[in-house]
FIZA-20179 format. One record per residue: residue number from 1; residue in one letter; x, y, z of N, C-alpha, C, O in turn. Coordinates in pm, 1 decimal, always signed. Layout:
% residues N
+-----+---+----------+----------+----------+----------+----------+----------+----------+----------+----------+----------+----------+----------+
!   k ! r !      n.u !      n.v !      n.w !     ca.u !     ca.v !     ca.w !      c.u !      c.v !      c.w !      o.u !      o.v !      o.w !
+-----+---+----------+----------+----------+----------+----------+----------+----------+----------+----------+----------+----------+----------+
! NUM ! A !        X !        Y !        Z !        X !        Y !        Z !        X !        Y !        Z !        X !        Y !        Z !
...
+-----+---+----------+----------+----------+----------+----------+----------+----------+----------+----------+----------+----------+----------+
//
This chain:
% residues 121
+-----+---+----------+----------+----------+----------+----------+----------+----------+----------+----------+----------+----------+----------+
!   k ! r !      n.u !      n.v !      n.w !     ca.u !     ca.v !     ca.w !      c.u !      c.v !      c.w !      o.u !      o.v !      o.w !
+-----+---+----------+----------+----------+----------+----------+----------+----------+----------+----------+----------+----------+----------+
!   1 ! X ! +10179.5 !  +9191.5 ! +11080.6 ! +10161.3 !  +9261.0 ! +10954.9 ! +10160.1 !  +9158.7 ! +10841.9 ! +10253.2 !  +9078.2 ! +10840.9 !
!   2 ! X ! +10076.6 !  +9151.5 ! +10756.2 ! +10082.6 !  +9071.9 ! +10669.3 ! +10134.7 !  +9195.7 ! +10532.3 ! +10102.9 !  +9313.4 ! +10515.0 !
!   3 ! X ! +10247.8 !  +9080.1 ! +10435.4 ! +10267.9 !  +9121.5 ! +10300.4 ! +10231.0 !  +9060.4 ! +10192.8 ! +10236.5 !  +8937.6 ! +10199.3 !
!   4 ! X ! +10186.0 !  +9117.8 ! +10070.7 ! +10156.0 !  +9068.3 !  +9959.9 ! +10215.3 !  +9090.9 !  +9862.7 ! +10251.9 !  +9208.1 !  +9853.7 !
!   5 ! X ! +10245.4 !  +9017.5 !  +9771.4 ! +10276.0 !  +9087.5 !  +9634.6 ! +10184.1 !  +9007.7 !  +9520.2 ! +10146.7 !  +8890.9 !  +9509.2 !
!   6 ! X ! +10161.8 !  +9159.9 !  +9419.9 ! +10108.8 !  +9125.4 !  +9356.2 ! +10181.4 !  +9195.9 !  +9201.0 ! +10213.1 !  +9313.3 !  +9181.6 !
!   7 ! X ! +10191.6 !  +9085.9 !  +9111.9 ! +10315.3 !  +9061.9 !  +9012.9 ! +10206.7 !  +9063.8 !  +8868.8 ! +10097.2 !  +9013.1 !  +8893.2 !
!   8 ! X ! +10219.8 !  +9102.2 !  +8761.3 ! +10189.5 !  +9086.5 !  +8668.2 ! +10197.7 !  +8973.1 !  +8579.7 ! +10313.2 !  +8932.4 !  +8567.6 !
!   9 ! X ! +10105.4 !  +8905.3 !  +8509.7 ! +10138.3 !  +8797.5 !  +8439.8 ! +10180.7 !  +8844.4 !  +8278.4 ! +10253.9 !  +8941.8 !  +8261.1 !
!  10 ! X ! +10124.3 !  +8760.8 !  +8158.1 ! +10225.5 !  +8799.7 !  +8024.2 ! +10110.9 !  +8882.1 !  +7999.7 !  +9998.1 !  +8843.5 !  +8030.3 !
!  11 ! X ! +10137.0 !  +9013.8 !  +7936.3 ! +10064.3 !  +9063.3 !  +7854.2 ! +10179.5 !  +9152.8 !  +7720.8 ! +10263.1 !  +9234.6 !  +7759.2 !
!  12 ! X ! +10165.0 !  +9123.5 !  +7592.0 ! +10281.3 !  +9174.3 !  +7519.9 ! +10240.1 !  +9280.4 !  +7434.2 ! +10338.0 !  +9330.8 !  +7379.1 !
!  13 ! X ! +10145.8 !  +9326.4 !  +7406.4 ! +10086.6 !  +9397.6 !  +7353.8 ! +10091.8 !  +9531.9 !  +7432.5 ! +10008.7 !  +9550.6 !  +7521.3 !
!  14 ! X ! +10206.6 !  +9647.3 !  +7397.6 ! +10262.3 !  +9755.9 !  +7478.5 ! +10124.4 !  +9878.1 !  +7483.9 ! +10120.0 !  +9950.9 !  +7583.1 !
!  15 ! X ! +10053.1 !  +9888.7 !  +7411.3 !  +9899.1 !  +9977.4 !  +7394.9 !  +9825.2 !  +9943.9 !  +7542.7 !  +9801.2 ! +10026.2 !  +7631.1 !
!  16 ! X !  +9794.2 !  +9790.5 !  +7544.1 !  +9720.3 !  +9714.1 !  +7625.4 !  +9811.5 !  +9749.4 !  +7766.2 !  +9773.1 !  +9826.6 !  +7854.1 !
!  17 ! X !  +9915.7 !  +9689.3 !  +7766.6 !  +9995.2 !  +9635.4 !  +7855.9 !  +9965.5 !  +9758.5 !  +7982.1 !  +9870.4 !  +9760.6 !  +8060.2 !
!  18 ! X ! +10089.7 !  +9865.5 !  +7971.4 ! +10077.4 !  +9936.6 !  +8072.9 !  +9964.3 !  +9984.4 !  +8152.4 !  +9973.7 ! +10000.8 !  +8274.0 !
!  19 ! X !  +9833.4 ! +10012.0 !  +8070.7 !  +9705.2 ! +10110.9 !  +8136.4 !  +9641.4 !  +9989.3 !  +8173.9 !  +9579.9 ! +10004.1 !  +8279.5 !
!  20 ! X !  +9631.4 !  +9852.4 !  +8117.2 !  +9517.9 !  +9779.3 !  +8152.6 !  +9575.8 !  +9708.2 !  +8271.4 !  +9510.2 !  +9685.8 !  +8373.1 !
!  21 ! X !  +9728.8 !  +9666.0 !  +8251.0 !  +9740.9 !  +9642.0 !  +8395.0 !  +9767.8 !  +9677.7 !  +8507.6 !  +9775.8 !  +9606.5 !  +8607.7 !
!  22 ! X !  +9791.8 !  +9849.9 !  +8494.2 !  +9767.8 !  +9913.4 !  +8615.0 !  +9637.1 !  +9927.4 !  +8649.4 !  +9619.5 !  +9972.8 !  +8762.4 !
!  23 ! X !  +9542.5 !  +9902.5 !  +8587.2 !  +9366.3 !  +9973.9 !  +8603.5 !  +9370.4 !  +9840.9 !  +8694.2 !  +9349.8 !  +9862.5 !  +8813.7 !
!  24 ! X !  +9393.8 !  +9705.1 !  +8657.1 !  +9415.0 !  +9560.5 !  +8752.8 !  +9432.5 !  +9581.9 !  +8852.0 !  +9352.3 !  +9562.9 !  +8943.4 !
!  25 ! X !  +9580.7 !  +9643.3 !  +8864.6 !  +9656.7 !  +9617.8 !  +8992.6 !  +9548.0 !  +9759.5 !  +9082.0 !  +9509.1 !  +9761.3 !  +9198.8 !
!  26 ! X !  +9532.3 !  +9832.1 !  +9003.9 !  +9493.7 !  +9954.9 !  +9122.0 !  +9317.2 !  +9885.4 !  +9139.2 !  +9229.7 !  +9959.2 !  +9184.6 !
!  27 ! X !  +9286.9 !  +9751.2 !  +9100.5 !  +9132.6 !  +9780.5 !  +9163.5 !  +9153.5 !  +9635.8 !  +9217.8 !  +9080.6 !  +9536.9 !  +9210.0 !
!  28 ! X !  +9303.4 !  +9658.5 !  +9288.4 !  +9288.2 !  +9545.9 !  +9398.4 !  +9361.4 !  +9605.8 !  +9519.0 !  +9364.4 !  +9539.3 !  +9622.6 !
!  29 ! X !  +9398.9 !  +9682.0 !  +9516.1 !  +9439.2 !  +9794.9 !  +9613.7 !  +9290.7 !  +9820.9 !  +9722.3 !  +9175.5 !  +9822.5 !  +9679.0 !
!  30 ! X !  +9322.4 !  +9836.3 !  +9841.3 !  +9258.1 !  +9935.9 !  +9928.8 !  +9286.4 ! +10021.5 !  +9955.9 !  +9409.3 ! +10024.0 !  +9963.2 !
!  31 ! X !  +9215.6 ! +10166.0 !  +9995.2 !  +9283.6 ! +10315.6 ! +10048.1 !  +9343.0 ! +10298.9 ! +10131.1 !  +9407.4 ! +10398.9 ! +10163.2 !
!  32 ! X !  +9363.0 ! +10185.9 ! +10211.7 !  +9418.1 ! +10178.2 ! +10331.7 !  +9530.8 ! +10127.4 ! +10274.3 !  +9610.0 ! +10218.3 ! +10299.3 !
!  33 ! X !  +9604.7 ! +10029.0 ! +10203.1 !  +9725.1 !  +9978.6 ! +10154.2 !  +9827.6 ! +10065.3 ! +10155.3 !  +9823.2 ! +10179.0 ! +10108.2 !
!  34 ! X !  +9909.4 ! +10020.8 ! +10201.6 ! +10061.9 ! +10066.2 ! +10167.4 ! +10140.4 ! +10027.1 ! +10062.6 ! +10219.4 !  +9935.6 ! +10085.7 !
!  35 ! X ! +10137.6 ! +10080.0 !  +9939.9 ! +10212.0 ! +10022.3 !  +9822.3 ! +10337.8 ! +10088.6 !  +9823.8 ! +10365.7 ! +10206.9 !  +9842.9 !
!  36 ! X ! +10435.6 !  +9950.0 !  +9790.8 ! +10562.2 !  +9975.7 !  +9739.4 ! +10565.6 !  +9870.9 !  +9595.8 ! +10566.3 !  +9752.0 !  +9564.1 !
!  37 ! X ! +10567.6 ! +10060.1 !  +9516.2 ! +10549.1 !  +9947.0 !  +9366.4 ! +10726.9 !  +9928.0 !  +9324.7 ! +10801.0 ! +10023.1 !  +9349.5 !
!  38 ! X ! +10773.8 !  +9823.8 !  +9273.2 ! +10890.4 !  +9769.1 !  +9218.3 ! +10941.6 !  +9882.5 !  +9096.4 ! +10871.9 !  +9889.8 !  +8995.2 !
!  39 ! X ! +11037.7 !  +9951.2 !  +9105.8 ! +11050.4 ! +10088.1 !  +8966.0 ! +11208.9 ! +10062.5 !  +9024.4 ! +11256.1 ! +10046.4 !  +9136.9 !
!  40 ! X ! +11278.9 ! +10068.8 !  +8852.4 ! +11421.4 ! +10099.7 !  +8845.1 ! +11451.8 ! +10225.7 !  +8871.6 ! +11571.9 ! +10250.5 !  +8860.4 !
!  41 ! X ! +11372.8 ! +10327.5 !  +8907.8 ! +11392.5 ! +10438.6 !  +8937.3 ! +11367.5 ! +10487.4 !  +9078.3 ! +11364.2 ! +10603.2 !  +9120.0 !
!  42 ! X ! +11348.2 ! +10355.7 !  +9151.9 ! +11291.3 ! +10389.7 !  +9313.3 ! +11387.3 ! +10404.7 !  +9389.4 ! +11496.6 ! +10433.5 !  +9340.6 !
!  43 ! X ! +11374.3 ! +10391.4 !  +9508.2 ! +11507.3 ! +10374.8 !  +9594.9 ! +11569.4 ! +10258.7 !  +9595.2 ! +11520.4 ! +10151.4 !  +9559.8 !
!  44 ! X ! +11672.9 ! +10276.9 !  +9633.0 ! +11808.4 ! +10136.7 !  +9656.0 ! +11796.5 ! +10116.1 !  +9863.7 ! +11816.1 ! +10205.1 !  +9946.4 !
!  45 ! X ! +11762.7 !  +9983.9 !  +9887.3 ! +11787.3 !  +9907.4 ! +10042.0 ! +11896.5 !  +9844.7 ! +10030.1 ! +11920.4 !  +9783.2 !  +9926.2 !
!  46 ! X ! +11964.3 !  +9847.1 ! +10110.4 ! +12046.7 !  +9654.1 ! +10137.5 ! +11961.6 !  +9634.9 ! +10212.9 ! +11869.7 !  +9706.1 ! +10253.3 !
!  47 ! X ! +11998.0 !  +9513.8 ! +10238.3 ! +11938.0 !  +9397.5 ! +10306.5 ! +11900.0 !  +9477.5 ! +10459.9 ! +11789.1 !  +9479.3 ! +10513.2 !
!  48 ! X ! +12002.4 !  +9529.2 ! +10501.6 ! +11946.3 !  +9562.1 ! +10655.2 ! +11825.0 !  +9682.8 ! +10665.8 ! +11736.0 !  +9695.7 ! +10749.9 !
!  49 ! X ! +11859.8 !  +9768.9 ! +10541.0 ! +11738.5 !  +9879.1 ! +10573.5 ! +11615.0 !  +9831.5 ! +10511.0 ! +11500.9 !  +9874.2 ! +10528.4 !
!  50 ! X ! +11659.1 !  +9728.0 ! +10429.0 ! +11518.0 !  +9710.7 ! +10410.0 ! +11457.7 !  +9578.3 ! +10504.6 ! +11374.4 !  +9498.8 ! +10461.1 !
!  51 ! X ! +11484.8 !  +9575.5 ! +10566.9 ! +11481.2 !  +9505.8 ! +10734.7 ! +11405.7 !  +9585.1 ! +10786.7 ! +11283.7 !  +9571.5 ! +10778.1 !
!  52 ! X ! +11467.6 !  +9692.5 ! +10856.8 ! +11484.5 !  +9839.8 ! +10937.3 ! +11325.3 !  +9868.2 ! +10940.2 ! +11235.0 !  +9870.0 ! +11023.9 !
!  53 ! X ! +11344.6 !  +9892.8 ! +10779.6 ! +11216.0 !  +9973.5 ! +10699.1 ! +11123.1 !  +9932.7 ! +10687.2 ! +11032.2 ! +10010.2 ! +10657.3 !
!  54 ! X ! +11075.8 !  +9704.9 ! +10713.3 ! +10938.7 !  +9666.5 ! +10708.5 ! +10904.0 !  +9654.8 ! +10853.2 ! +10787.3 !  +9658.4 ! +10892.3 !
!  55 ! X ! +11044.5 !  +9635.7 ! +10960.7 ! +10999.4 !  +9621.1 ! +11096.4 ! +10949.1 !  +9731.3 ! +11206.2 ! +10909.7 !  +9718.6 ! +11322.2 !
!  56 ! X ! +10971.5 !  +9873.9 ! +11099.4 ! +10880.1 !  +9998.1 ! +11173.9 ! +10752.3 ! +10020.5 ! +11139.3 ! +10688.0 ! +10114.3 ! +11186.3 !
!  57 ! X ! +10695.9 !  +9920.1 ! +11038.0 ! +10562.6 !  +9936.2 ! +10981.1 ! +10479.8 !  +9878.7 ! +11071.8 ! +10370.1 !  +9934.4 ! +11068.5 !
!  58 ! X ! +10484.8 !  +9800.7 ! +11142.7 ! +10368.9 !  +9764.9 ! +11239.1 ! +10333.5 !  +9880.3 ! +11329.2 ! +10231.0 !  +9906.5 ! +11392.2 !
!  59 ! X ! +10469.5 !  +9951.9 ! +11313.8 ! +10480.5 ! +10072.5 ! +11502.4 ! +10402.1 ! +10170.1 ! +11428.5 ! +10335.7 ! +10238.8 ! +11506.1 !
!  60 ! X ! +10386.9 ! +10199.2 ! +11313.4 ! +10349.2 ! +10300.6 ! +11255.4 ! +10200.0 ! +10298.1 ! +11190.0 ! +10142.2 ! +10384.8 ! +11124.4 !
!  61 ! X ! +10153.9 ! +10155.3 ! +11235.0 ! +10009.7 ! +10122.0 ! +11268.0 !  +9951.0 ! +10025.0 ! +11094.5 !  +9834.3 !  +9992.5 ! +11072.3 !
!  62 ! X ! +10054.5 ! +10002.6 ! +11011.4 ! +10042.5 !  +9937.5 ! +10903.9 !  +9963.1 !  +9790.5 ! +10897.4 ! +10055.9 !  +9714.6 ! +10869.5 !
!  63 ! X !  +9919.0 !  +9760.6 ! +10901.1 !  +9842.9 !  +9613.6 ! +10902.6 !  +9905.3 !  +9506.5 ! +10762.0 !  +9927.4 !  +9385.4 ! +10761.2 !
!  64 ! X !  +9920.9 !  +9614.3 ! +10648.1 !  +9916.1 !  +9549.6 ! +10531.1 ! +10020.3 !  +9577.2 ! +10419.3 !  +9946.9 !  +9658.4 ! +10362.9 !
!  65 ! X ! +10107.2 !  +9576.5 ! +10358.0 ! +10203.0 !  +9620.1 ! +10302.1 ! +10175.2 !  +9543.5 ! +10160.7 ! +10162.2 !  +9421.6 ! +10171.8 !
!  66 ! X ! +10162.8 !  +9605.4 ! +10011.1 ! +10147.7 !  +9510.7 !  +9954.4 ! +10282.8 !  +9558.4 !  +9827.7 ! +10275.4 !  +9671.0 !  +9778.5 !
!  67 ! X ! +10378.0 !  +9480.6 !  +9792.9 ! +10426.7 !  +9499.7 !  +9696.8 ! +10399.0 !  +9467.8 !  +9528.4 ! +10354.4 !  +9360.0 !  +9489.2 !
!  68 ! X ! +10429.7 !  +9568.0 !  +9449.2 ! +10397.5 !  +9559.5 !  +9314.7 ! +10485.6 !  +9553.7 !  +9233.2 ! +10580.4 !  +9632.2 !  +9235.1 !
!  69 ! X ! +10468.1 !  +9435.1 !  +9122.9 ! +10549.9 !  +9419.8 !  +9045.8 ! +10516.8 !  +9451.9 !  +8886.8 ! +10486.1 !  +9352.7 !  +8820.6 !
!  70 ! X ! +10518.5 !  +9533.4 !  +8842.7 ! +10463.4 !  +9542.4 !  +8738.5 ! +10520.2 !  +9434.8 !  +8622.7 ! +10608.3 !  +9350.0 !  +8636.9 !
!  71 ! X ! +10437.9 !  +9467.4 !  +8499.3 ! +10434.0 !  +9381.7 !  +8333.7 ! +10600.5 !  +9496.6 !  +8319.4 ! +10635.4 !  +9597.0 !  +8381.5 !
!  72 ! X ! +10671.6 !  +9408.6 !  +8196.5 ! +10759.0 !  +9409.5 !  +8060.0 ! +10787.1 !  +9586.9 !  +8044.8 ! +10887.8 !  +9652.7 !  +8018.9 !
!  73 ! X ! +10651.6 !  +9621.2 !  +8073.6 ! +10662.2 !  +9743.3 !  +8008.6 ! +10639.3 !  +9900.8 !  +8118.7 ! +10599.5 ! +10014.2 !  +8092.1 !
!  74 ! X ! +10687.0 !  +9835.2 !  +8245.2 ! +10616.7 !  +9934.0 !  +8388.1 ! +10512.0 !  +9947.1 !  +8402.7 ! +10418.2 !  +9880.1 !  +8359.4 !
!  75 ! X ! +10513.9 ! +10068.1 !  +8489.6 ! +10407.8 ! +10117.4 !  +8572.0 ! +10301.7 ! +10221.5 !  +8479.0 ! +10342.5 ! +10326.9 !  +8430.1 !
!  76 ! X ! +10195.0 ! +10184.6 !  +8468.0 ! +10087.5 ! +10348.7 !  +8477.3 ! +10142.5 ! +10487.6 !  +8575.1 ! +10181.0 ! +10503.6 !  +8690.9 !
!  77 ! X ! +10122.8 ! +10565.6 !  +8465.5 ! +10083.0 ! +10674.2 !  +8562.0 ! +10027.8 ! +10645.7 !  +8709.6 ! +10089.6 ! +10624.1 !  +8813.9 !
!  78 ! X !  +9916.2 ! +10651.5 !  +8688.0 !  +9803.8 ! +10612.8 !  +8803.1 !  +9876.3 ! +10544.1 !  +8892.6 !  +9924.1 ! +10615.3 !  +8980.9 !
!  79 ! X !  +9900.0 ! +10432.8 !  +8899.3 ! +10005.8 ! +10333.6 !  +8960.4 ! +10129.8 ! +10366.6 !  +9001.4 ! +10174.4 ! +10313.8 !  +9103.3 !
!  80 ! X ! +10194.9 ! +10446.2 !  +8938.7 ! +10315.7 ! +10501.1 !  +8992.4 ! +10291.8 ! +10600.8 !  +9078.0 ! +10366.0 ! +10613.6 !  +9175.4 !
!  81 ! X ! +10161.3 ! +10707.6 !  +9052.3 ! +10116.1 ! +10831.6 !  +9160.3 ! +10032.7 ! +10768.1 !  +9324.8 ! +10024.2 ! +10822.8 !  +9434.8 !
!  82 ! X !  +9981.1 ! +10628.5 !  +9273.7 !  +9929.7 ! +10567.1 !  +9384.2 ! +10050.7 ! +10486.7 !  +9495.9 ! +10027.8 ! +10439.2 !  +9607.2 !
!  83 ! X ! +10146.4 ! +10490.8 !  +9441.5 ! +10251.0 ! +10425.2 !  +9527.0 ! +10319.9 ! +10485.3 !  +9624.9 ! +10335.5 ! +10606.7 !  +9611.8 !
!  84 ! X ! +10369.5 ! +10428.7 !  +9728.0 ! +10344.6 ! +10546.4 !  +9865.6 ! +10510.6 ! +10514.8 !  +9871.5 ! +10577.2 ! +10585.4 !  +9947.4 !
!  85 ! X ! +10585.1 ! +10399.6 !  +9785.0 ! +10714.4 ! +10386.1 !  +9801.5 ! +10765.1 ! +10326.9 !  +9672.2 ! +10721.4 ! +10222.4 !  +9624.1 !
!  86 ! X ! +10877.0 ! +10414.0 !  +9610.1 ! +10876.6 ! +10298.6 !  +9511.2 ! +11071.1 ! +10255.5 !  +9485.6 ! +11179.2 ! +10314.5 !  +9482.5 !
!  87 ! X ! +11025.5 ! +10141.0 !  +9474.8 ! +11136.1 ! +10051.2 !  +9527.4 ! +11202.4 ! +10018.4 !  +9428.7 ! +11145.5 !  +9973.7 !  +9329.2 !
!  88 ! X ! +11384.8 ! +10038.6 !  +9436.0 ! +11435.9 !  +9984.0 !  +9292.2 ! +11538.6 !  +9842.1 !  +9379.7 ! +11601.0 !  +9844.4 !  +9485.8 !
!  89 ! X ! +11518.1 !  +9734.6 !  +9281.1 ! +11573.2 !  +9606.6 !  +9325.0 ! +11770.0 !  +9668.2 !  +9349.4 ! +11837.6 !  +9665.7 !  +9452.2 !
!  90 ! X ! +11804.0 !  +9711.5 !  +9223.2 ! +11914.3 !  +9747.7 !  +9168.4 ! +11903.7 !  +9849.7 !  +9061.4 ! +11792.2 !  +9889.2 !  +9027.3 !
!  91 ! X ! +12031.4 !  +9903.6 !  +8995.5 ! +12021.5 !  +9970.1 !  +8905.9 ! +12043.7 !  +9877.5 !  +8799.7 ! +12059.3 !  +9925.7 !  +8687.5 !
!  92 ! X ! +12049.1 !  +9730.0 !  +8816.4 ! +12053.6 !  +9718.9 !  +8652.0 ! +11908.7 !  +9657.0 !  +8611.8 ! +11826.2 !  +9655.3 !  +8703.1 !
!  93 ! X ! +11869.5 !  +9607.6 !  +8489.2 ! +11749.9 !  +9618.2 !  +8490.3 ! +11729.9 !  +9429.5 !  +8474.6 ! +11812.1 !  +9346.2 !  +8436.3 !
!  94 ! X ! +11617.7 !  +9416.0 !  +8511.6 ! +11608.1 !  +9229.7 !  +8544.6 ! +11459.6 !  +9219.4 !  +8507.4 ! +11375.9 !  +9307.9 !  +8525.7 !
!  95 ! X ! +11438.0 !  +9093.5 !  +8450.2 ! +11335.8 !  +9062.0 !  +8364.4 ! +11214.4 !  +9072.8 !  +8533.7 ! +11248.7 !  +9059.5 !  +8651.2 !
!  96 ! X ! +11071.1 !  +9101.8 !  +8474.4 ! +11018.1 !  +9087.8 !  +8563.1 ! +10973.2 !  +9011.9 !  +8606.5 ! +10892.7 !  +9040.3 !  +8695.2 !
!  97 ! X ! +10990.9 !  +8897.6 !  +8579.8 ! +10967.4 !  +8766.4 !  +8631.3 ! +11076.8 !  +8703.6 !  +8764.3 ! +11057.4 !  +8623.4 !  +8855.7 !
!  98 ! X ! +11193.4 !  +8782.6 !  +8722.1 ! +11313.7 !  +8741.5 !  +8839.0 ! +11316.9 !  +8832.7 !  +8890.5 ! +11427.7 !  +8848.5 !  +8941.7 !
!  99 ! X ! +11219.8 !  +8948.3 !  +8917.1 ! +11202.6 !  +9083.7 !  +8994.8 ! +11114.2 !  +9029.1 !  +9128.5 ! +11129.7 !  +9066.2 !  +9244.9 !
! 100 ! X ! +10989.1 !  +8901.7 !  +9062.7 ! +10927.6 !  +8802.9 !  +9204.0 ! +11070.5 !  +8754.9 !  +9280.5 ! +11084.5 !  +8792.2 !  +9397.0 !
! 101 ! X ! +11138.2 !  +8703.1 !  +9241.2 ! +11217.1 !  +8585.1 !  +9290.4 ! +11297.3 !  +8648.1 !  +9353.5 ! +11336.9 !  +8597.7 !  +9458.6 !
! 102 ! X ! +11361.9 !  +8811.5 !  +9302.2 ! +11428.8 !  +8848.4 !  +9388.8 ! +11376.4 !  +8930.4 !  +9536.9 ! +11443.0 !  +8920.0 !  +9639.9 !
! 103 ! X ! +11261.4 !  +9003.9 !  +9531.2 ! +11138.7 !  +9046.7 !  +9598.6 ! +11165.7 !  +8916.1 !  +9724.1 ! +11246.0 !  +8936.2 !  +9815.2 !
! 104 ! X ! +11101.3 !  +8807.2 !  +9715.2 ! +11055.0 !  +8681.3 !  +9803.8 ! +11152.6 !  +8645.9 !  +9871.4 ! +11138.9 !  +8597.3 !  +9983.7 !
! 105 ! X ! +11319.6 !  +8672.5 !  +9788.4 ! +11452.9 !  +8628.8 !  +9897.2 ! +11487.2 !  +8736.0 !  +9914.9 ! +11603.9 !  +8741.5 !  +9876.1 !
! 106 ! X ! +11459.1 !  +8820.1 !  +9947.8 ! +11491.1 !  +8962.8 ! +10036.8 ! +11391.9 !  +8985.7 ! +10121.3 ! +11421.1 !  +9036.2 ! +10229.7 !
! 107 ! X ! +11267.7 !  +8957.4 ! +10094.4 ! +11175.7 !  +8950.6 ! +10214.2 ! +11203.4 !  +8874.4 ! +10330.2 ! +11197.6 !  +8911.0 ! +10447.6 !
! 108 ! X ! +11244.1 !  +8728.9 ! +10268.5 ! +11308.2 !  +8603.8 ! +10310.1 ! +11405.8 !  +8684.9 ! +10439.7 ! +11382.5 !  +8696.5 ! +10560.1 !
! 109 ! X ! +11513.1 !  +8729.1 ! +10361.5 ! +11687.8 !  +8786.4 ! +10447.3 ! +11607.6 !  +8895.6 ! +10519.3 ! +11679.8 !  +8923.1 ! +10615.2 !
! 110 ! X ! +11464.7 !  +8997.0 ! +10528.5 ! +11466.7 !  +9078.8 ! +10626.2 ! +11415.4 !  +8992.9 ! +10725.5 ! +11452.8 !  +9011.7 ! +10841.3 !
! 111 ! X ! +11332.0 !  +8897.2 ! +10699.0 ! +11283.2 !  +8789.6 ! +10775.8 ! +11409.8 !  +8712.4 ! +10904.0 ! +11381.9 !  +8665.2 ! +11014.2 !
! 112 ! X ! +11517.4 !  +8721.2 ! +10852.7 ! +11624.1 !  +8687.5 ! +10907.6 ! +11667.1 !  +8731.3 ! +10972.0 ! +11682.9 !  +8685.4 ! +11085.1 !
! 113 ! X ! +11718.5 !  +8870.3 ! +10923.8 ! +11745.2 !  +8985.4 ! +11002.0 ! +11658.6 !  +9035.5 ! +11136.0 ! +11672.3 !  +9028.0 ! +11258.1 !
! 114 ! X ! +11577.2 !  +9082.0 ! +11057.0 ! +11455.0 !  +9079.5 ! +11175.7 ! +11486.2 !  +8987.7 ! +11349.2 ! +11466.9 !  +9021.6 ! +11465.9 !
! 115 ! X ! +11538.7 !  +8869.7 ! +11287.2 ! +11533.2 !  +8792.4 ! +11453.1 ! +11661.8 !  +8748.9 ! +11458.7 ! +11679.3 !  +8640.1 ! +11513.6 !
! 116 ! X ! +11760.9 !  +8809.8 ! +11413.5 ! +11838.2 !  +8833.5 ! +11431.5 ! +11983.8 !  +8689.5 ! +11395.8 ! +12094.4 !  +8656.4 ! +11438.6 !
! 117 ! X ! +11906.6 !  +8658.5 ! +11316.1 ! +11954.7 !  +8516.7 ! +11215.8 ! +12072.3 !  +8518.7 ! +11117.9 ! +12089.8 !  +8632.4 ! +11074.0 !
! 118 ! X ! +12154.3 !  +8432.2 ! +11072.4 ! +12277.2 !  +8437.4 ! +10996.6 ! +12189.2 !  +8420.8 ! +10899.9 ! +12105.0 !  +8332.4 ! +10915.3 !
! 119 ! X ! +12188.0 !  +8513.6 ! +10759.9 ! +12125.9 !  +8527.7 ! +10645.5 ! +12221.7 !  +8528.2 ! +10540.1 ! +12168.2 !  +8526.2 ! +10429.2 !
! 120 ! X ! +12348.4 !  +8530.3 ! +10539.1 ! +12414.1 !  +8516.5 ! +10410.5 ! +12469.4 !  +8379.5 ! +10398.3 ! +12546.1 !  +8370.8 ! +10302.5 !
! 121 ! X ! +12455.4 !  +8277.8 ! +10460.7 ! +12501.8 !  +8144.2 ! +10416.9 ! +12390.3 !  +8029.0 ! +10488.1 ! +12405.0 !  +7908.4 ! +10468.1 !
+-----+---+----------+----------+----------+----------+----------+----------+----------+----------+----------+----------+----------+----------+
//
């Protein structure tokens, strides 16, 4: 299974921001994609279910998993209705730039998990 993420760069202008970079992110999507867009309002993993939860995606015939990180200012509509999971890091809220960094070392620790590896030190 391959994963992607795809993260927003600066846009500060809040008019612009939300619609133009969901219209982005959604015309790099395929119908076939599995999106889990990044929302403080999504669900909460630890480390093991969200293990659990990328290593049943192959059985369940997934090829492609792509995660989304939205701009400063969230998700579109559109973007939030196109998301088939939406994922909260934590409940507190973290710039979205350290929303990549935390994304990549949790992918990292299911990566671990997964084969059954010491992941907290």
């Amino acid at each position: 299974m391959h994963v992607r993420v795809i993260a927003v760069g600066k846009v500060r202008e809040r008019y612009l921001a939300v619609r133009a970079e969901g219209d982005a992110i959604l015309a790099l999507l395929q119908p076939s994609d599995l999106v889990w867009l990044l929302d403080g309002r999504g669900e909460l993993f630890d480390s093991e279910e969200l293990a659990r939860r990328l290593e049943r995606l192959p059985h369940e015939g997934i090829a492609r998993l792509t995660l989304v990180i939205a701009g400063t200012y969230g998700a579109s509509d559109a973007l939030l209705a196109r998301a088939n999971v939406r994922w909260s890091l934590s409940p507190l809220t973290f710039l979205h730039e350290w929303a990549r960094a935390l994304v990549l070392e949790q992918l990292y620790r299911a990566a671990k998990i997964a084969r059954d590896e010491p992941y907290h030190h």
